[in-house]
Backbone bond lengths (Angstrom), bond angles and torsions (degrees), N, CA, C in turn:
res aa  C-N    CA-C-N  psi(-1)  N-CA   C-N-CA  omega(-1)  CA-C   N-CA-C  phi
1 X - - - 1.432 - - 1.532 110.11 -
2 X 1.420 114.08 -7.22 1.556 119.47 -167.65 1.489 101.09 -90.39
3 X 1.090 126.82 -41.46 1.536 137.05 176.96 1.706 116.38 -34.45
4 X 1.529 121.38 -54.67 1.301 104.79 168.97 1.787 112.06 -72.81
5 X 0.822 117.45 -3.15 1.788 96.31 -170.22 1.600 71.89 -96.27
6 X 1.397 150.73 -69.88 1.454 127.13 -165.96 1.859 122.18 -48.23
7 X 1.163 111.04 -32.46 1.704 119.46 171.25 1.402 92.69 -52.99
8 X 1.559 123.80 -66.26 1.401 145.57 -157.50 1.610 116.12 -41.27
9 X 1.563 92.36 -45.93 1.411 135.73 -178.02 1.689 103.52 -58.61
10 X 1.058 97.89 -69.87 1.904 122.75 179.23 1.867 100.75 -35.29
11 X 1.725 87.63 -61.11 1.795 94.62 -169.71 1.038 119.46 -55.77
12 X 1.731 127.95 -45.47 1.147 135.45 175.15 1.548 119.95 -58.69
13 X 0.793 136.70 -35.98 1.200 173.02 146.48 1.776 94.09 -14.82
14 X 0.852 96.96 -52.71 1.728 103.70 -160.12 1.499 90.24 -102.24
15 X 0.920 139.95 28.52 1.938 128.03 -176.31 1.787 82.52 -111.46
16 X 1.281 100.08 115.93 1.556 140.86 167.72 1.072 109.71 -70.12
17 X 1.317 158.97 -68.40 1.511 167.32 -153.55 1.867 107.20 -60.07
18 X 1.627 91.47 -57.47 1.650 97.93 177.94 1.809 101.99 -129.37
19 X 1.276 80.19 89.99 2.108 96.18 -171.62 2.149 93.07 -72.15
20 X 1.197 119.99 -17.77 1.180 94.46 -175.29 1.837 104.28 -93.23
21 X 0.985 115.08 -41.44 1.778 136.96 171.14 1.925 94.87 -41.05
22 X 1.118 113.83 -52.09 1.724 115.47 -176.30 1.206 111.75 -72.08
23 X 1.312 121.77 -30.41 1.477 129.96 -162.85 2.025 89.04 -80.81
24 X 1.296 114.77 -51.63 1.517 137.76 -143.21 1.869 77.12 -73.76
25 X 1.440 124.31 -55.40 1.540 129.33 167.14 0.993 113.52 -43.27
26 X 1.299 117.54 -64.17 1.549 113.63 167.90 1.284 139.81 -44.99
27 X 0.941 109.76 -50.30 1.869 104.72 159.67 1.357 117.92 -70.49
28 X 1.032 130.89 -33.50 1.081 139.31 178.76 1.774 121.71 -43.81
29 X 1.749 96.31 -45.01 1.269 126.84 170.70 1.581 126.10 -75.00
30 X 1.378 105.62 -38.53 0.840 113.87 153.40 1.488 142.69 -56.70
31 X 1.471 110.50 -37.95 1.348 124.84 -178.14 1.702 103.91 -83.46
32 X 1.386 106.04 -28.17 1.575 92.93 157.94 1.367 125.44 -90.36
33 X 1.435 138.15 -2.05 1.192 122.46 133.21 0.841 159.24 25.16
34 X 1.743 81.01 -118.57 1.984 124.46 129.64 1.623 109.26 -0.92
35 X 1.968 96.55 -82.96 1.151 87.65 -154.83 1.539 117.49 -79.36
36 X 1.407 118.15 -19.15 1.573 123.90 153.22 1.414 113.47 -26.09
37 X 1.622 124.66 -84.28 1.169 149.79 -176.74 2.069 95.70 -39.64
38 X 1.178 128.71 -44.50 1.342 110.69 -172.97 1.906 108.23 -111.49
39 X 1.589 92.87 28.23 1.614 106.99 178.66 1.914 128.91 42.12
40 X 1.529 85.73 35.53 1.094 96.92 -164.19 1.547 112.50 -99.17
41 X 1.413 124.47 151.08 1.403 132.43 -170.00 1.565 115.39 -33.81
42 X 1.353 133.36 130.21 1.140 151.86 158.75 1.396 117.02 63.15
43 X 1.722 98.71 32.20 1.674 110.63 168.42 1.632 124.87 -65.90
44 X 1.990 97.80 -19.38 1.579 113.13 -168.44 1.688 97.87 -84.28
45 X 1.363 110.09 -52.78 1.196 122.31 -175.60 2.006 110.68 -59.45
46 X 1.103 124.99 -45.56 1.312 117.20 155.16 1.426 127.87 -62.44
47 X 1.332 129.29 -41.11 1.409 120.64 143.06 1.386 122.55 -31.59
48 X 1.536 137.13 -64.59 1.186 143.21 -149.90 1.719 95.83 -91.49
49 X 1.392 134.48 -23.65 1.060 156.79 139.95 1.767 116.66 -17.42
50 X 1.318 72.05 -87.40 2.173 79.26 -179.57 1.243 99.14 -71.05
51 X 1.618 147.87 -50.11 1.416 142.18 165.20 1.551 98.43 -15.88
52 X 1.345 124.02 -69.20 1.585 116.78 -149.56 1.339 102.30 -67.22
53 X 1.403 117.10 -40.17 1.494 153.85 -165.15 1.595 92.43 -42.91
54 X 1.810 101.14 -76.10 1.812 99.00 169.62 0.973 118.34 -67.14
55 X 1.291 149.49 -24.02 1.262 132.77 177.24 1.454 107.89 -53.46
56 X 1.256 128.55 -77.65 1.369 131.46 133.79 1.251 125.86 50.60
57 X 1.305 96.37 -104.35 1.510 126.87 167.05 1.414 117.05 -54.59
58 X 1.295 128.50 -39.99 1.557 149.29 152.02 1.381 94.29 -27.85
59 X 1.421 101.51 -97.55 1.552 106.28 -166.58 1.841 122.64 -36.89
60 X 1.384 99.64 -42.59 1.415 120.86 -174.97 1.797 88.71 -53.18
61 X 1.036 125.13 -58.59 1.696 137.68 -179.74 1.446 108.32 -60.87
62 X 1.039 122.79 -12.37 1.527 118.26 -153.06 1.369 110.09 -115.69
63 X 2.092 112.58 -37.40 1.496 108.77 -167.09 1.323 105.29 -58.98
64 X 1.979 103.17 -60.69 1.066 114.77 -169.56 1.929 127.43 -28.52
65 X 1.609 113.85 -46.76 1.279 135.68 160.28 1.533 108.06 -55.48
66 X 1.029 117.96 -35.10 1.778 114.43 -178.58 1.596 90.95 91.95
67 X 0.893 135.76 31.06 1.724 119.83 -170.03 1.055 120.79 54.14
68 X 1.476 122.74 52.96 1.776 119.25 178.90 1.181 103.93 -119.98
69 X 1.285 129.11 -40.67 1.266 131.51 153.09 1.918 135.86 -40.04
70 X 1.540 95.79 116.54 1.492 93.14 -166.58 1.530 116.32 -52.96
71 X 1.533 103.25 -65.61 1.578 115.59 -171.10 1.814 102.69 -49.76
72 X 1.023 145.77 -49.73 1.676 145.80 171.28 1.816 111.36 -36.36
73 X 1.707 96.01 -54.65 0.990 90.06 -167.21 2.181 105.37 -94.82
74 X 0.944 120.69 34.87 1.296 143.46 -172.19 1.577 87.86 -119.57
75 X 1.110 119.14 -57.74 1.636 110.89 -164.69 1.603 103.91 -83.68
76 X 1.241 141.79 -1.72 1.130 140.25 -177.85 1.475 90.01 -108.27
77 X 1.162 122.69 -36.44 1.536 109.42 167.72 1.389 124.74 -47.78
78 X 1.688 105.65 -59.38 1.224 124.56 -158.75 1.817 97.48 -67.35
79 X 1.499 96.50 -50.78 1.778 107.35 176.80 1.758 105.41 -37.29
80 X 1.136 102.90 -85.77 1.932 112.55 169.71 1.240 134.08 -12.48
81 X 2.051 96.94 -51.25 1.470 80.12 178.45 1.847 106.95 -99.07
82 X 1.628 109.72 -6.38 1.262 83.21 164.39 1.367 127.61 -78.21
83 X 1.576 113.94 -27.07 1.595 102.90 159.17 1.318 142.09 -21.78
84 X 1.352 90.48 -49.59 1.740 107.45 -167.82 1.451 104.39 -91.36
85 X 1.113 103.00 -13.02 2.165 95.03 -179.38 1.424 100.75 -95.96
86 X 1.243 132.07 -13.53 1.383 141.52 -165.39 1.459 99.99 -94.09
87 X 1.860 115.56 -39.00 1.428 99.57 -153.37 1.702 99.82 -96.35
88 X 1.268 113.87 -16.81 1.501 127.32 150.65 1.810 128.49 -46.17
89 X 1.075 109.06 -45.37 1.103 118.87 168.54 1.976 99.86 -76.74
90 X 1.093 108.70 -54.65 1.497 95.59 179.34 1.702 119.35 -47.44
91 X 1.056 94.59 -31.68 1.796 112.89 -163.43 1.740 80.49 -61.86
92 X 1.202 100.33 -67.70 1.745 121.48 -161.79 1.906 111.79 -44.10
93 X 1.301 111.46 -30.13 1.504 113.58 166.68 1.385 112.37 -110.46
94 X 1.191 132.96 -17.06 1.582 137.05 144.77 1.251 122.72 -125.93
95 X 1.324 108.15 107.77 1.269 143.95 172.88 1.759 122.61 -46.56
96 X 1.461 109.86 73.79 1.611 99.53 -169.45 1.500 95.24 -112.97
97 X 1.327 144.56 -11.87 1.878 134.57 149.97 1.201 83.64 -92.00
């Protein structure tokens, strides 16, 4: 389950436009990982966390452009589907449908 927040980690990481915002994702992702990988308290919830976080921020970057812009619509990607793999797995150890 640690593998996408480290991929996640990687991508952000590399966003050029706002090198401090990618870096700030990047650890972020990383440190849930971390705490994924050693099953430790509120590694899911910081994953599913920064997921919404970029999505977010994506869109916020993205309307204004109309979606023509790559990197916006890359981070509403990347945001989305980590949303949705995060909030699935959340569902899956707490049960809220």
């Amino acid at each position: 389950m640690e593998h996408p927040a480290y991929t996640l980690s990687a991508l952000t990481a590399k966003s050029v436009p706002s090198l401090a915002a990618g870096l700030t994702f990047s650890a972020i992702y990383a440190g849930a990982g971390y705490l994924l990988h050693k099953n430790a308290d509120y590694g899911l919830e910081v994953a599913l966390g920064a997921s919404t976080l970029l999505f977010a921020a994506g869109l916020a970057r993205a309307i204004p452009t109309s979606f023509k812009k790559p990197i916006p619509v890359l981070l509403v990607t990347l945001g989305a589907l980590g949303s949705g793999y995060y909030a699935k797995k959340y569902n899956e150890f707490y049960p809220i449908f």
